[in-house]
PQR file of N, CA, C, O and H, with PARSE charges and radii, in Angstrom:
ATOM      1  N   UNK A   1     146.023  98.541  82.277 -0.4000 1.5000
ATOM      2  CA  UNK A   1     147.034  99.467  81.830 -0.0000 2.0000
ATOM      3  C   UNK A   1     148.393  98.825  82.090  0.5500 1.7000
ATOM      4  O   UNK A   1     148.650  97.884  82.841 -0.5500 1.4000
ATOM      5  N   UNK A   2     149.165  99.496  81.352 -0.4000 1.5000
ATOM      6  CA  UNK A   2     151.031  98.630  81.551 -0.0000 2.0000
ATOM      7  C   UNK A   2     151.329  99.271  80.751  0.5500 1.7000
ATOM      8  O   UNK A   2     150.803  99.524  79.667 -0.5500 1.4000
ATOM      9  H   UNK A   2     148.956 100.260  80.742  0.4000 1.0000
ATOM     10  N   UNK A   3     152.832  99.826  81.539 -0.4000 1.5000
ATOM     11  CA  UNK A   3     153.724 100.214  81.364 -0.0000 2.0000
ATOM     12  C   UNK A   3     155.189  99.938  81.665  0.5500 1.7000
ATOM     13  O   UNK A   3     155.509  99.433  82.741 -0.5500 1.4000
ATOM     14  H   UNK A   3     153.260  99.620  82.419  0.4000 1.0000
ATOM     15  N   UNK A   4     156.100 100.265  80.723 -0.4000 1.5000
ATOM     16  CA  UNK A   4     157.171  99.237  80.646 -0.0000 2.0000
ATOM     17  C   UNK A   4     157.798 100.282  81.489  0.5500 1.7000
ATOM     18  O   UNK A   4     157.452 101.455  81.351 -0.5500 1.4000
ATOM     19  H   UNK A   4     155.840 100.676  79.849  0.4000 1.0000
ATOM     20  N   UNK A   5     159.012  99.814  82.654 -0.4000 1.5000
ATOM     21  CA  UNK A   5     159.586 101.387  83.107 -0.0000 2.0000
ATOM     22  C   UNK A   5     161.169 100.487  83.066  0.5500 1.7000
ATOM     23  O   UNK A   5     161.435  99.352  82.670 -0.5500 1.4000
ATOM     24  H   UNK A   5     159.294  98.861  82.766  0.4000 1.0000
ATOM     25  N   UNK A   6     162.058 101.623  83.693 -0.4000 1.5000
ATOM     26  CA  UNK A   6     163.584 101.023  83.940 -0.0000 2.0000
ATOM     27  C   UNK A   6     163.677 101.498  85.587  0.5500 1.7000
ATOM     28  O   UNK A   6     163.511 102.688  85.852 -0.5500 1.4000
ATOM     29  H   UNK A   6     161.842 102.544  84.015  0.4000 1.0000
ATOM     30  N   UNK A   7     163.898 100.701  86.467 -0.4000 1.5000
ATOM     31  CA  UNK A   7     163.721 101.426  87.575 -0.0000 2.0000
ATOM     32  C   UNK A   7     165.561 101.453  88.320  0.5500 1.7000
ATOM     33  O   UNK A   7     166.456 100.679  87.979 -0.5500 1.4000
ATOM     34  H   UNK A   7     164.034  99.734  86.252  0.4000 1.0000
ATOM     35  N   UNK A   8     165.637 102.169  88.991 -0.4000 1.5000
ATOM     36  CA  UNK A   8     166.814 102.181  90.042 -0.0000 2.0000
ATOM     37  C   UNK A   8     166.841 101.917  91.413  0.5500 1.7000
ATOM     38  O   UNK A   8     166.118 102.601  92.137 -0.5500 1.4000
ATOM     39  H   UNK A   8     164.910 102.798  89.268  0.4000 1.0000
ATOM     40  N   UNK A   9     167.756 100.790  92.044 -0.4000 1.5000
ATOM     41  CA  UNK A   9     166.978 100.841  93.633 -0.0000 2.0000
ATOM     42  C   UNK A   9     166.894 101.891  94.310  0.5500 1.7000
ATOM     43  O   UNK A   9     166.274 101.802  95.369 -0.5500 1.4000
ATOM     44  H   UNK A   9     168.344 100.235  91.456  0.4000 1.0000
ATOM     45  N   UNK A  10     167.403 103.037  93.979 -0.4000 1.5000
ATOM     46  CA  UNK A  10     167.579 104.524  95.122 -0.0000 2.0000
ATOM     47  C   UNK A  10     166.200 104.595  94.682  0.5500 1.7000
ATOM     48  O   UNK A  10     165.397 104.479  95.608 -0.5500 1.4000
ATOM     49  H   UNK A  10     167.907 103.110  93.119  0.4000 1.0000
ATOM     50  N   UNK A  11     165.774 104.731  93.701 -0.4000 1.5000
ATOM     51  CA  UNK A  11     164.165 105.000  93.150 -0.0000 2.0000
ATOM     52  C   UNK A  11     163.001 103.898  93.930  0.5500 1.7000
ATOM     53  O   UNK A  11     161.884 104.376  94.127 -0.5500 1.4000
ATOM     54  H   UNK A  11     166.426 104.825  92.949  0.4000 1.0000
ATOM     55  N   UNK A  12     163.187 102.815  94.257 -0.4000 1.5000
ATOM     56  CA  UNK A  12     161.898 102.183  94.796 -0.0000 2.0000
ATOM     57  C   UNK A  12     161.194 102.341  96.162  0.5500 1.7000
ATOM     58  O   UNK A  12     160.196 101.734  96.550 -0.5500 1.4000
ATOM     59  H   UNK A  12     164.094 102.427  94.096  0.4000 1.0000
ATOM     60  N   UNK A  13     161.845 103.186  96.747 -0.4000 1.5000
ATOM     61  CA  UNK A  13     161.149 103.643  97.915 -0.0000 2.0000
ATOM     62  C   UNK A  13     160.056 104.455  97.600  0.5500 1.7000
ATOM     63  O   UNK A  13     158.949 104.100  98.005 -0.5500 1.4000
ATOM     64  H   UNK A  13     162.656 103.679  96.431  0.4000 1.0000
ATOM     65  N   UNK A  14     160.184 105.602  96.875 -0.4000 1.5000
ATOM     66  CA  UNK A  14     159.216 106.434  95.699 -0.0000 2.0000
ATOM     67  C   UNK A  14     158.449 106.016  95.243  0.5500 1.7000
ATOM     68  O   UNK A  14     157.291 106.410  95.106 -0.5500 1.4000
ATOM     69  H   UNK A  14     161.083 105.891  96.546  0.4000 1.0000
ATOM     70  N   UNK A  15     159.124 104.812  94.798 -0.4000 1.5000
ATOM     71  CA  UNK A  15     157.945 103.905  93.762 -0.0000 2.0000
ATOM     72  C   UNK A  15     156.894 103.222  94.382  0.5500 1.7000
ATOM     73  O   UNK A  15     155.708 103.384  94.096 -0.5500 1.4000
ATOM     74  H   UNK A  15     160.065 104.492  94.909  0.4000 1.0000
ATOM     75  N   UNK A  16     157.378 102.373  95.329 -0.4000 1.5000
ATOM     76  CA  UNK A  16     156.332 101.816  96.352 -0.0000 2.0000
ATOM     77  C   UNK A  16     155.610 102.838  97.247  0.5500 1.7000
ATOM     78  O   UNK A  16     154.634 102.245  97.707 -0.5500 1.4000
ATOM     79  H   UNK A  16     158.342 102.242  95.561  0.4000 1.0000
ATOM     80  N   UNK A  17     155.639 104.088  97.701 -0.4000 1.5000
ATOM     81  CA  UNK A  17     154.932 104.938  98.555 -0.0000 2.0000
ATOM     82  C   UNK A  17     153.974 105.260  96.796  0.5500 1.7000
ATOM     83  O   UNK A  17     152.744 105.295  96.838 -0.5500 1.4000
ATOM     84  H   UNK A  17     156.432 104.571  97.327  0.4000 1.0000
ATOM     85  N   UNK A  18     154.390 105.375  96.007 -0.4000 1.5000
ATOM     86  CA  UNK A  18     153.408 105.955  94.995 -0.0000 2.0000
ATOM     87  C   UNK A  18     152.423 105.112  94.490  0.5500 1.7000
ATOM     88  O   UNK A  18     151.287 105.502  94.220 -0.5500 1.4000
ATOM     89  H   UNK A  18     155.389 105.346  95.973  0.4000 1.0000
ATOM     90  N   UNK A  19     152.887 103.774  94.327 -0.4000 1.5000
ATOM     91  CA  UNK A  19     152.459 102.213  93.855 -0.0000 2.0000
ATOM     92  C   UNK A  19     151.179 102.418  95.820  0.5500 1.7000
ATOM     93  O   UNK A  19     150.132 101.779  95.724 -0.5500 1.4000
ATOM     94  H   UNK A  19     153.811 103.458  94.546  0.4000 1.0000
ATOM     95  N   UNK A  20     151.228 102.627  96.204 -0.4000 1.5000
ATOM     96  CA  UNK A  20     150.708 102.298  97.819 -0.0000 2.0000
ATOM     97  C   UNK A  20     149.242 103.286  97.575  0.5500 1.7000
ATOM     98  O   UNK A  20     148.092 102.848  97.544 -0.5500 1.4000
ATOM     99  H   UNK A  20     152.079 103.146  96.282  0.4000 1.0000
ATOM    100  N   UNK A  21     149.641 104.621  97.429 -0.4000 1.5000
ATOM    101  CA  UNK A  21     148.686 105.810  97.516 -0.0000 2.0000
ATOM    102  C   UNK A  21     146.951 105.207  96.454  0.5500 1.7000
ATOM    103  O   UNK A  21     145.847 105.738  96.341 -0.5500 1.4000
ATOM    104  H   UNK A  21     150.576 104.976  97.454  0.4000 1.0000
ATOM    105  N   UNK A  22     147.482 104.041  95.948 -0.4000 1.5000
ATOM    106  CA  UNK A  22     146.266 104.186  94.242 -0.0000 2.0000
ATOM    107  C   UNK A  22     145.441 102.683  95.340  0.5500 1.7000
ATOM    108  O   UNK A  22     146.012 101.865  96.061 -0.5500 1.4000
ATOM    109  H   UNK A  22     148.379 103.610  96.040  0.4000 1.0000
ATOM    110  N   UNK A  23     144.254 102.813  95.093 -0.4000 1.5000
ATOM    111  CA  UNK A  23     143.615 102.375  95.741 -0.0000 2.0000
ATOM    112  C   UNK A  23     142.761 100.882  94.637  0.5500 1.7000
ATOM    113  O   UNK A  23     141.646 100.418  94.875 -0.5500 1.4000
ATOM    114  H   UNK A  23     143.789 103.477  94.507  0.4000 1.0000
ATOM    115  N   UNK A  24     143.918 100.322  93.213 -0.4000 1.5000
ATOM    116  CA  UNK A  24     143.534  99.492  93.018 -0.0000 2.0000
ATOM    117  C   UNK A  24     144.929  98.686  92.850  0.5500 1.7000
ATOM    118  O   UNK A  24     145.931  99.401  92.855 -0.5500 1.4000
ATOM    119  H   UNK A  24     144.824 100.699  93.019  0.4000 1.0000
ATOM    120  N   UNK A  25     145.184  96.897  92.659 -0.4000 1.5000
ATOM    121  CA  UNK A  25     146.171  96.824  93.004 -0.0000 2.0000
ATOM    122  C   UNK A  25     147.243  96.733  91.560  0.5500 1.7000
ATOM    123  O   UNK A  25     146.996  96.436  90.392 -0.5500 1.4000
ATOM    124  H   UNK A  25     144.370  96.316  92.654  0.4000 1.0000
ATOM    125  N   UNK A  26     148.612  97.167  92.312 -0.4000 1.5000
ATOM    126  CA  UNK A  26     149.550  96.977  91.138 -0.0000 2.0000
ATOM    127  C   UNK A  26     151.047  96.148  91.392  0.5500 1.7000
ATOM    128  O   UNK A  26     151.938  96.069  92.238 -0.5500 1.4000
ATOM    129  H   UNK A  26     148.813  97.409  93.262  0.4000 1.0000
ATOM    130  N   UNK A  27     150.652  95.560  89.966 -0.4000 1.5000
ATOM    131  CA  UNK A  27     151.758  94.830  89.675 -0.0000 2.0000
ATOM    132  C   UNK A  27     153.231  95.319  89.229  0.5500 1.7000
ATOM    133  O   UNK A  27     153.479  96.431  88.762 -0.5500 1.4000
ATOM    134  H   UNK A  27     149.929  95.624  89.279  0.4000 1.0000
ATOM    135  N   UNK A  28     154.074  94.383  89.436 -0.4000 1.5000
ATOM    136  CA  UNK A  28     155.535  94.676  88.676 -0.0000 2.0000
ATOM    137  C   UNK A  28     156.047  93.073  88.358  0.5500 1.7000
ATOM    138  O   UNK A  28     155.874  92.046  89.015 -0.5500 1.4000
ATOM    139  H   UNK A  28     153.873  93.480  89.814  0.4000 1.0000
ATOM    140  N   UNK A  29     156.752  93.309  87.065 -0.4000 1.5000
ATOM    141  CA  UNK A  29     157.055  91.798  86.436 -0.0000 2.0000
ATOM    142  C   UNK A  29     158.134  92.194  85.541  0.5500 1.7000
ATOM    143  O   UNK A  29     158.140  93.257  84.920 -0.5500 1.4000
ATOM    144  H   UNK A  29     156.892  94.143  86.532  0.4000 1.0000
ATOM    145  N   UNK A  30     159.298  91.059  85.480 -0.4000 1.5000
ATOM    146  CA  UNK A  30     159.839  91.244  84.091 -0.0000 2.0000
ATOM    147  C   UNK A  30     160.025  89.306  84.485  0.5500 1.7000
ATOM    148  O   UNK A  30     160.005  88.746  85.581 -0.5500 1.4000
ATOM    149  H   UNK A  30     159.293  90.196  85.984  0.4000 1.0000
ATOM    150  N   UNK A  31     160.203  88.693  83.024 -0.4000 1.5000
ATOM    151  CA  UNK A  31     160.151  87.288  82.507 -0.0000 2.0000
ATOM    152  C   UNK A  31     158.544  86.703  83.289  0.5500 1.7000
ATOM    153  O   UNK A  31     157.393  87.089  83.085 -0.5500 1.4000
ATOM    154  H   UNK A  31     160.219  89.148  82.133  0.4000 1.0000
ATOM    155  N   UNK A  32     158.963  85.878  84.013 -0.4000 1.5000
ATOM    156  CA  UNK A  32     157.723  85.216  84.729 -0.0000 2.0000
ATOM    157  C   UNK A  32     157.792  85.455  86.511  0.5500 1.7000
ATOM    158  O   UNK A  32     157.452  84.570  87.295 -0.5500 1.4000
ATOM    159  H   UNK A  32     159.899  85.565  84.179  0.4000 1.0000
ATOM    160  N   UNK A  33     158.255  86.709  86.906 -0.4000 1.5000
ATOM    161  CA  UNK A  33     158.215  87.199  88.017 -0.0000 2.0000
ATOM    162  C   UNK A  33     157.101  88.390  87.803  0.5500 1.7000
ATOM    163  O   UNK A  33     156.993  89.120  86.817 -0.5500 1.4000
ATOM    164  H   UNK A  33     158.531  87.428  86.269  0.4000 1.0000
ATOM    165  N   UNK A  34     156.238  88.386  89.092 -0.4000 1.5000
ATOM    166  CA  UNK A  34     155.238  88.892  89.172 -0.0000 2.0000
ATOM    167  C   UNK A  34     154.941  89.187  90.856  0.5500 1.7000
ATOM    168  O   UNK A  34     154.375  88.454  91.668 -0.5500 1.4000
ATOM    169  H   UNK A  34     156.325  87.793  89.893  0.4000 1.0000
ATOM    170  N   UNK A  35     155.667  90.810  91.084 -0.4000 1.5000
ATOM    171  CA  UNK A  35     155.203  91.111  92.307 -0.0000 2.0000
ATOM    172  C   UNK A  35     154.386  92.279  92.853  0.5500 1.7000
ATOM    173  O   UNK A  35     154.159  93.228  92.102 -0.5500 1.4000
ATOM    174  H   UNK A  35     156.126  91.406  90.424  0.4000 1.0000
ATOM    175  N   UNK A  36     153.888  92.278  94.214 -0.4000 1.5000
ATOM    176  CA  UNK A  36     152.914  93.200  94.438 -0.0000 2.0000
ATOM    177  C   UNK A  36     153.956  94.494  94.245  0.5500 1.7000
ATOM    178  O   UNK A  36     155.062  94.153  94.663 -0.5500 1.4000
ATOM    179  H   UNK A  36     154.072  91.508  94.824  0.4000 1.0000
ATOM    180  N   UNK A  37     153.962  95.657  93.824 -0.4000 1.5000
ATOM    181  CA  UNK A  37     154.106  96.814  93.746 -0.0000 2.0000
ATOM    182  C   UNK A  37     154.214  97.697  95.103  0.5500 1.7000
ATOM    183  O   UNK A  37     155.021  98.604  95.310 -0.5500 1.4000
ATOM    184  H   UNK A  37     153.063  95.934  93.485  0.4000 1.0000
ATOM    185  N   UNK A  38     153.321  97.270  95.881 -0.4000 1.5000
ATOM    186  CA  UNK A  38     153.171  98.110  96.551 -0.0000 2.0000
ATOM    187  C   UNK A  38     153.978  97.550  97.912  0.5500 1.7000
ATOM    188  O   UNK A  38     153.993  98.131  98.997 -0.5500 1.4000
ATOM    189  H   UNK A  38     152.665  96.534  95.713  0.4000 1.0000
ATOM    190  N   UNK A  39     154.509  96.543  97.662 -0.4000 1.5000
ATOM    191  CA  UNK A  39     155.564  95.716  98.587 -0.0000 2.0000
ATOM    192  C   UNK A  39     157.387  96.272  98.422  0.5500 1.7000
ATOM    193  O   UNK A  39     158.090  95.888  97.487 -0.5500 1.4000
ATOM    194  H   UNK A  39     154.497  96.071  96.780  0.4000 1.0000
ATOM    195  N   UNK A  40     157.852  97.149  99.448 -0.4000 1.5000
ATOM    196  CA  UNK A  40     159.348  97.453  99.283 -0.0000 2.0000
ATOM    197  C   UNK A  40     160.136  96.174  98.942  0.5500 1.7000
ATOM    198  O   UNK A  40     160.788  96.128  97.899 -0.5500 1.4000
ATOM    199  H   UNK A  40     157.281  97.461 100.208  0.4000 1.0000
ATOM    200  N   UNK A  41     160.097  95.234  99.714 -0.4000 1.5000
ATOM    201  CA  UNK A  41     160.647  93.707  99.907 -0.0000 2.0000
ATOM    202  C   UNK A  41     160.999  92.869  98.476  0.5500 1.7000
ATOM    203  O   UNK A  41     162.110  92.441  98.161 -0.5500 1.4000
ATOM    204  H   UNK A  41     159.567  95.271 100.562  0.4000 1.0000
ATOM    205  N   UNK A  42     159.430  92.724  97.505 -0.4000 1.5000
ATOM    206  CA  UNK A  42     159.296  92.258  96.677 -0.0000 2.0000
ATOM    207  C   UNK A  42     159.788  93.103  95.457  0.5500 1.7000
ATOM    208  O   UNK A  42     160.430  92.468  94.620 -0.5500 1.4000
ATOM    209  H   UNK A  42     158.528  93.071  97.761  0.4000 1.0000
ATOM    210  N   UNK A  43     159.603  94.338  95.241 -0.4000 1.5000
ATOM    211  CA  UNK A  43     160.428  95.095  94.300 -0.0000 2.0000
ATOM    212  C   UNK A  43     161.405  95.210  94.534  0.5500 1.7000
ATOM    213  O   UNK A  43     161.925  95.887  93.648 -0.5500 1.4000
ATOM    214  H   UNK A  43     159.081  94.853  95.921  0.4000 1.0000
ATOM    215  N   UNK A  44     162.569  94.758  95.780 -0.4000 1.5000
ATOM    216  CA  UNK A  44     163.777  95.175  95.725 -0.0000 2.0000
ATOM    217  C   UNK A  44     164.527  93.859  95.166  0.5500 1.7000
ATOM    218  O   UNK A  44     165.700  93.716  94.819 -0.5500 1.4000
ATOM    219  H   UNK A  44     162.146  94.208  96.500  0.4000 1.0000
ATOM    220  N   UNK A  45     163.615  93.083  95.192 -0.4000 1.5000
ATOM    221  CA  UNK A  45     163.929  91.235  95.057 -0.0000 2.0000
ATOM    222  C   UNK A  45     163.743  91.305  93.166  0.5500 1.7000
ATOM    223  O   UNK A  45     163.913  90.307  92.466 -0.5500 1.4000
ATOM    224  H   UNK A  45     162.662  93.199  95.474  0.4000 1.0000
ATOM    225  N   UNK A  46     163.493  92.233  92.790 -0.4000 1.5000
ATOM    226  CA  UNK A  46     163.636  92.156  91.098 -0.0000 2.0000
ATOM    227  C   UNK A  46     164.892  92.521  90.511  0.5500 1.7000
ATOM    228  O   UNK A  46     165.731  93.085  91.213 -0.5500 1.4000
ATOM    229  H   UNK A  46     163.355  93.044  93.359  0.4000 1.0000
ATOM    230  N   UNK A  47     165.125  92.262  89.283 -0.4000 1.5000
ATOM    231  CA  UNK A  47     166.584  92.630  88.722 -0.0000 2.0000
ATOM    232  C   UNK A  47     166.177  94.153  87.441  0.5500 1.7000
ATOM    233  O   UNK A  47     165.541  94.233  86.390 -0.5500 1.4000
ATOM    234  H   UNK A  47     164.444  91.804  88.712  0.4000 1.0000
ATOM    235  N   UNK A  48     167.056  95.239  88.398 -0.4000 1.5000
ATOM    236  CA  UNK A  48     167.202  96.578  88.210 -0.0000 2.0000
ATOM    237  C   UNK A  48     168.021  96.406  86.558  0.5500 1.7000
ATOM    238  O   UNK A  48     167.974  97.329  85.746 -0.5500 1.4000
ATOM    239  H   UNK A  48     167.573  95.174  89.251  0.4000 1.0000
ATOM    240  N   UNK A  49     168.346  95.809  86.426 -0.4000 1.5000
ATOM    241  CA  UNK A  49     168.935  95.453  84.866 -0.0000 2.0000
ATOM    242  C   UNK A  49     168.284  95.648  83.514  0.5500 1.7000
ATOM    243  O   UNK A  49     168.580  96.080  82.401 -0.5500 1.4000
ATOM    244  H   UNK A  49     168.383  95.059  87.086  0.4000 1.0000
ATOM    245  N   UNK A  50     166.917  94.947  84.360 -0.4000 1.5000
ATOM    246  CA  UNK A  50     165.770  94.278  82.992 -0.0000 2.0000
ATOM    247  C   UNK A  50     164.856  95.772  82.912  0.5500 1.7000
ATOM    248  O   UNK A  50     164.831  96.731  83.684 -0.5500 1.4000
ATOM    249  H   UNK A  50     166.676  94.595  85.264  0.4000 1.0000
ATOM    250  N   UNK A  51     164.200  95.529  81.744 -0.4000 1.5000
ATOM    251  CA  UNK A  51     162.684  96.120  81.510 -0.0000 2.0000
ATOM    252  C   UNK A  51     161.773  95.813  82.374  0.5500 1.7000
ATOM    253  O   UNK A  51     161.316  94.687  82.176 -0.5500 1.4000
ATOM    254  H   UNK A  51     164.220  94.751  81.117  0.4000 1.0000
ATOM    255  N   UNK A  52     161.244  96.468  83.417 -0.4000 1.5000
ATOM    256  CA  UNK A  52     160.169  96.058  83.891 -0.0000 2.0000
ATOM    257  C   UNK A  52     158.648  96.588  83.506  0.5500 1.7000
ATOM    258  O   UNK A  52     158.368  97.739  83.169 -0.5500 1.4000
ATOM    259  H   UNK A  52     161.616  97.383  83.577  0.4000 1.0000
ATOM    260  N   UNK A  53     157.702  95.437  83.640 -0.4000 1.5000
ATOM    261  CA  UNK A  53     156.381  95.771  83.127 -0.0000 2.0000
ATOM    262  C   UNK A  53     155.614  96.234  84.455  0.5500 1.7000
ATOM    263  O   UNK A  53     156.005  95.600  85.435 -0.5500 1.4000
ATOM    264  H   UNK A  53     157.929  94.503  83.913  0.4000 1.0000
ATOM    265  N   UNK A  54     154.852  96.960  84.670 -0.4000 1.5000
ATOM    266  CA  UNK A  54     153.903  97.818  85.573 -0.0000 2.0000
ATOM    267  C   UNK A  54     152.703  97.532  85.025  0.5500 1.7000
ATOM    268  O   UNK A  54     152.306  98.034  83.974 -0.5500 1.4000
ATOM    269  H   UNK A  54     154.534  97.475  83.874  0.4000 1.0000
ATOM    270  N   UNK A  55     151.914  96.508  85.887 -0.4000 1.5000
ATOM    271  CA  UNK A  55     150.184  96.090  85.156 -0.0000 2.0000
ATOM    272  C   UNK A  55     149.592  96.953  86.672  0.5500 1.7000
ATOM    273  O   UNK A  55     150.012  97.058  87.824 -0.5500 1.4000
ATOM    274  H   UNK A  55     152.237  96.101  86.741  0.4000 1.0000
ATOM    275  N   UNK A  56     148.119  97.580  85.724 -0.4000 1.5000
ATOM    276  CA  UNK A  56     146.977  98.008  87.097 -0.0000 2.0000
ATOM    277  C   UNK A  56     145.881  97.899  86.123  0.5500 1.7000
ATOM    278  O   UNK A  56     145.910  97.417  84.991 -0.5500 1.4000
ATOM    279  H   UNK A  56     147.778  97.494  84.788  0.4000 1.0000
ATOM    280  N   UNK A  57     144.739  98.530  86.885 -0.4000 1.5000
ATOM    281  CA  UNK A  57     143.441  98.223  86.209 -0.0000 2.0000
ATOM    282  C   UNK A  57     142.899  99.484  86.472  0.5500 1.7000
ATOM    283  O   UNK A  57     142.162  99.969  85.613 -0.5500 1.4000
ATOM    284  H   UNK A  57     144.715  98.922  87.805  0.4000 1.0000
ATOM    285  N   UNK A  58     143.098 100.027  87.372 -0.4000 1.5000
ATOM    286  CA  UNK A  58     142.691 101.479  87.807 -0.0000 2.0000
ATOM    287  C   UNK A  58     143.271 102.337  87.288  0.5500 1.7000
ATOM    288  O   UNK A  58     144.239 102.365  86.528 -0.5500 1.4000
ATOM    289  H   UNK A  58     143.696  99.633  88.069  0.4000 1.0000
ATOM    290  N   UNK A  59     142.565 103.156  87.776 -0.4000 1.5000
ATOM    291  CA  UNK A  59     143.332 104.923  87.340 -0.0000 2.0000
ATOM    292  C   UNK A  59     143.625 105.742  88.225  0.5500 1.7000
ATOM    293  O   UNK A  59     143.017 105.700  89.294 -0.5500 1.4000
ATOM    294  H   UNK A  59     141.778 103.132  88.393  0.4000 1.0000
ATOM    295  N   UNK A  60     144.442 106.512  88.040 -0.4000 1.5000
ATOM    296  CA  UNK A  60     145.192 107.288  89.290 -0.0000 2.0000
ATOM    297  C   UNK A  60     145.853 108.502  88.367  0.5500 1.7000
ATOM    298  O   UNK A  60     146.690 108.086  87.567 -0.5500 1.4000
ATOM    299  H   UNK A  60     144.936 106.546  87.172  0.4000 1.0000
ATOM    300  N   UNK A  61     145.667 109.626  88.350 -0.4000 1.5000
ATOM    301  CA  UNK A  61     145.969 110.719  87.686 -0.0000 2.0000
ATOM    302  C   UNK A  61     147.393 111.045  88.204  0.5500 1.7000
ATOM    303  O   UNK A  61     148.272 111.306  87.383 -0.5500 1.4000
ATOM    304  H   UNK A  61     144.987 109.965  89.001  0.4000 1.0000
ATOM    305  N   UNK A  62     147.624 111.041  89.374 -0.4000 1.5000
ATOM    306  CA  UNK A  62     148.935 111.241  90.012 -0.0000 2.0000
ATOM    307  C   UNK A  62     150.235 110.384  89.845  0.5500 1.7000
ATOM    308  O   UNK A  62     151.421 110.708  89.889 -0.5500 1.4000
ATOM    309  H   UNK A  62     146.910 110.829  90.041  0.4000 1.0000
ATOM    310  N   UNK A  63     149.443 108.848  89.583 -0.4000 1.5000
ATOM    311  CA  UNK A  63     150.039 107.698  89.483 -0.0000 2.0000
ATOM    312  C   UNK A  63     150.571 107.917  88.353  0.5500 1.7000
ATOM    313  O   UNK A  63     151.774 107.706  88.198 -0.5500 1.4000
ATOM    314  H   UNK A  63     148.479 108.584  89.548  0.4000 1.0000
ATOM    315  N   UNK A  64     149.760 108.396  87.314 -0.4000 1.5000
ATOM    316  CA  UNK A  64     149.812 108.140  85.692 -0.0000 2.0000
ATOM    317  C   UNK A  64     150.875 109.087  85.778  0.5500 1.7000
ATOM    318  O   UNK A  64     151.994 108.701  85.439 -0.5500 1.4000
ATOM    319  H   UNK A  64     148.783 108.567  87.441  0.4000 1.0000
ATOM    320  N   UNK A  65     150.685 110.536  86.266 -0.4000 1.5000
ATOM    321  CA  UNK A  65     152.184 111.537  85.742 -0.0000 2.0000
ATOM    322  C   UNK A  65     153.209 110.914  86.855  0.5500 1.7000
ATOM    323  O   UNK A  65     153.975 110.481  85.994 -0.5500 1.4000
ATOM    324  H   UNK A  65     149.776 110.850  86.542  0.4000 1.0000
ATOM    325  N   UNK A  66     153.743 110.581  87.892 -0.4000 1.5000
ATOM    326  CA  UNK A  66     154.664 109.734  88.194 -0.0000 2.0000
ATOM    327  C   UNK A  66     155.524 108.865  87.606  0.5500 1.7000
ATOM    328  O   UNK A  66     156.739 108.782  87.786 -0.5500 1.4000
ATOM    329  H   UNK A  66     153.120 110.933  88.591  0.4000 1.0000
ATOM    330  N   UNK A  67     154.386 107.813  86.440 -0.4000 1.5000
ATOM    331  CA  UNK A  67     155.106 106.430  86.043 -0.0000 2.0000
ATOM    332  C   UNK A  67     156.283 107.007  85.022  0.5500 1.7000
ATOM    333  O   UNK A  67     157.404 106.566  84.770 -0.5500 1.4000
ATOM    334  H   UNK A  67     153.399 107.881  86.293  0.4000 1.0000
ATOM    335  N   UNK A  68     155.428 108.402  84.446 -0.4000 1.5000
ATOM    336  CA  UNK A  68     156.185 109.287  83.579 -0.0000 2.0000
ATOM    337  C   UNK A  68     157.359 109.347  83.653  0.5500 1.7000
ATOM    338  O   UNK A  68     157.738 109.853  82.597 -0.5500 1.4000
ATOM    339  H   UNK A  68     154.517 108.760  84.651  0.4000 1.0000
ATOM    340  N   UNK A  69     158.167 109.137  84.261 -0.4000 1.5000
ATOM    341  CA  UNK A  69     159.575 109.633  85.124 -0.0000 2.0000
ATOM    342  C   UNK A  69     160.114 108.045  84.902  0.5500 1.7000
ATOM    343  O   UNK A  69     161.343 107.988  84.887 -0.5500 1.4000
ATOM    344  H   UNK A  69     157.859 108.726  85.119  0.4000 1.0000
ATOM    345  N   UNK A  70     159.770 107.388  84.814 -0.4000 1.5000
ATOM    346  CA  UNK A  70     160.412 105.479  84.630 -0.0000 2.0000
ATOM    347  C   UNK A  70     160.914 105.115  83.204  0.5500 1.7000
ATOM    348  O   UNK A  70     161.775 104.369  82.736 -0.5500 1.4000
ATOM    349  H   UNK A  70     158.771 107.434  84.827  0.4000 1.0000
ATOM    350  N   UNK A  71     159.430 106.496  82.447 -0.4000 1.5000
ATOM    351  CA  UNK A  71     158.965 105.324  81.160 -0.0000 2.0000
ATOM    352  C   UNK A  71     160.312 104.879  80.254  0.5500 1.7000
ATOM    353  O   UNK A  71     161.360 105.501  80.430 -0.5500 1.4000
ATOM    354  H   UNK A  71     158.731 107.101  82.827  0.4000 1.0000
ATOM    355  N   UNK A  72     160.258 103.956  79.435 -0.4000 1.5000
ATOM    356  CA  UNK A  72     160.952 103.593  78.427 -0.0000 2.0000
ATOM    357  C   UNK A  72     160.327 103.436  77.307  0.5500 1.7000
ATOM    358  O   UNK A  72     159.130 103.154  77.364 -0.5500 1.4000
ATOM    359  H   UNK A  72     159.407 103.451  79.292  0.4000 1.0000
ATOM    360  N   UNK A  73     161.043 103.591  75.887 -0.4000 1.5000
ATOM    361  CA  UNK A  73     160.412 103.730  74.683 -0.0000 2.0000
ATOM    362  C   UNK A  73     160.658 102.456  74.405  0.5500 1.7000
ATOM    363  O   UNK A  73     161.589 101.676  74.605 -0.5500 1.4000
ATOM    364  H   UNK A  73     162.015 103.820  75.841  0.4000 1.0000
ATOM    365  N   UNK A  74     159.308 102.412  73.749 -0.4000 1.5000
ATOM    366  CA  UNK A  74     158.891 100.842  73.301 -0.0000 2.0000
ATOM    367  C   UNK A  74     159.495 101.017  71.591  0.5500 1.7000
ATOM    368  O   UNK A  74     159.408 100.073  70.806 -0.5500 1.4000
ATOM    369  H   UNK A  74     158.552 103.046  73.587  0.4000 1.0000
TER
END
């Protein structure tokens, strides 16, 4: 699954406790950066500017209405 989001740094504390709760792992990337999700450190080290992509493989019902709140139209 992937989803493109726009994130804000006041927002990644949220994001990573929510990215944390799903029990398969997830990614965050924009160009050829690719970090764990569920890492505060590594998502704060991305540029809040860009489109970011959100890859997982799992499912998470809670996760899924959450990302809701990021999304951007493709």
């Amino acid at each position: 699954m992937k989803h493109r989001i726009k994130l804000r740094p006041v927002e990644v504390k949220d994001f990573v406790a929510a990215a944390s709760k799903c029990e398969f792992d997830v990614d965050i990337a924009y160009n050829r950066y690719i970090v764990d999700a569920k890492s505060i450190v590594g998502v704060l080290g991305l540029d809040f500017n860009q489109t970011l992509t959100v890859s997982y493989t799992g499912y998470d019902a809670d996760f899924e209405q959450f990302m809701k709140r990021f999304a951007v139209a493709c």
